[in-house]
N, C-alpha and C positions, 0 to 999 in steps of 0.2 A: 460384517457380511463375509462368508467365503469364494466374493469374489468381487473384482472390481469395477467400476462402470470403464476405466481405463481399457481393462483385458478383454470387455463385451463389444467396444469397440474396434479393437485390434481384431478381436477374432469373425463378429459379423459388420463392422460399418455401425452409425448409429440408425439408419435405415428410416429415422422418425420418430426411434425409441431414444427422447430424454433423458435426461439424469434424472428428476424427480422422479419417473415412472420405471426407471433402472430402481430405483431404491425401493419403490412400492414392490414390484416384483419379486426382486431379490432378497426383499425380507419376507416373502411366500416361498421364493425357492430355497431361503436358511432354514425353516417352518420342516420343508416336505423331507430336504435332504437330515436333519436333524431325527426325522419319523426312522427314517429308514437305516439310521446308525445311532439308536438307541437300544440301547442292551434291555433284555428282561427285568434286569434288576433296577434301570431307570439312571442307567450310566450315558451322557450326552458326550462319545468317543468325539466326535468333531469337534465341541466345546471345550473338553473337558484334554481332550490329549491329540490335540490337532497335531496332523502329519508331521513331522521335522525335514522328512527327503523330500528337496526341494523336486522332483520330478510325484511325488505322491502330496505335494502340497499343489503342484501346477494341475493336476488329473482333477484336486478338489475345484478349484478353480472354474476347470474347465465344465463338470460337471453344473456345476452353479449357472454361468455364462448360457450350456445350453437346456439348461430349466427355465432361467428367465426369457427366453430365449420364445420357446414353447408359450410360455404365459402370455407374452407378448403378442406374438401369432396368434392366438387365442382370442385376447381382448379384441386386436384390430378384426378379425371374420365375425366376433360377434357386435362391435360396432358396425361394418358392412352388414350384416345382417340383420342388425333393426334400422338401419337407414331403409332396403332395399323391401323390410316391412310398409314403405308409404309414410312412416313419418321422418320429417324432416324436423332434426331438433339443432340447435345452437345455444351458445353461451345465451341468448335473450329469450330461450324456451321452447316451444312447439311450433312453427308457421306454420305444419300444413301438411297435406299427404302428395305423395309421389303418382303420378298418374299411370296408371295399368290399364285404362280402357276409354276410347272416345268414342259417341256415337251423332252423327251427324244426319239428321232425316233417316232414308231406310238403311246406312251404312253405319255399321261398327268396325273398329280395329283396337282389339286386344296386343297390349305388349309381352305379355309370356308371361309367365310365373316366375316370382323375383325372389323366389326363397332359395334357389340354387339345389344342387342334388349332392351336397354333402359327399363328392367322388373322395376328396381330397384327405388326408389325416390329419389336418389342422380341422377340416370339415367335420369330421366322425368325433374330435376331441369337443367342437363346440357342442354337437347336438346331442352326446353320451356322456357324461362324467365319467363311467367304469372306461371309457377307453381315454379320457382324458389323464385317470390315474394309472392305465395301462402305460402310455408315451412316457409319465414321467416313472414307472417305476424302471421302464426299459432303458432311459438315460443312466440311471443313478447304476443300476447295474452293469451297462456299457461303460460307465468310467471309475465305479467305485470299487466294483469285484478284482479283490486279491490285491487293495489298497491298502497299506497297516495304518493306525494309528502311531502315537507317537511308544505306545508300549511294545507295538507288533503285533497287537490283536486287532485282526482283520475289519476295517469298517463295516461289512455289512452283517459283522457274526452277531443275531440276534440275543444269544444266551447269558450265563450271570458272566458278567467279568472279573476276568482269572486276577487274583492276586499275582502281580509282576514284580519279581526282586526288582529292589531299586525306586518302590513307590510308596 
């Protein structure tokens, strides 16, 4: 992985985010960041000619760190959000729905609408995909633009890759 479960919690705490679920993640964020530093011609520059400048191997790093990061924030708002759906699920299945409304003789009281208003940009990532892949192309860009591989050709340069003396 290009990044560690060590470096995810140095940089956010482990917040409730596992190491099993650091590696499920993180091999989504190797997945995305892989998408987005593959050449035309089907050259995998992160695989294939990871950074050597230890400050352009830390940025890789970091970039990984906050993709799983994202993901993570993601899965936890869409588990709140199908608990906050009325079902209550656990490791032993379904018990049951969440109550949203009592009515007693001629009295009702409604508790509100439990699906939330999506204000938030973890919010807009659960309920969009296209802006879900907006955050994470905005990451890879905030940390990987004008980052070299280990040739000197730019990780996000999509085109064929140049034949480099020396390779």
């Amino acid at each position: 992985m290009y990044g560690t479960y060590t470096d995810y919690v140095a940089l956010f705490g482990d917040g409730g985010l596992k190491e099993v679920d650091y590696r499920r993640h993180g091999l989504k964020a190797d997945r995305l960041m892989d998408a987005y530093t593959t050449t035309v011609d089907g050259i995998k520059k992160l695989k294939e000619h990871y950074p050597t400048n230890a400050e352009d191997a830390e940025l890789v790093s970091l970039c990984h760190c906050e993709i799983v990061n994202l993901l993570w924030q993601i899965q936890v708002a869409e588990d709140a959000a199908q608990d906050m759906r009325g079902v209550v699920v656990t490791d032993a299945g379904v018990h049951g729905k969440a109550i949203s409304s009592m009515s007693a003789g001629n009295e009702s009281v409604s508790f509100g609408s439990a699906s939330g208003s999506g204000t938030t940009a973890i919010d807009k990532a659960v309920s969009d995909k296209a802006e879900q892949k907006r955050q994470i192309a905005e990451l890879v860009r905030t940390f990987l633009s004008s980052v070299p591989d280990a040739n000197g050709v730019n990780l996000l340069y999509a085109g064929r890759y140049p034949v480099c003396s020396g390779m």
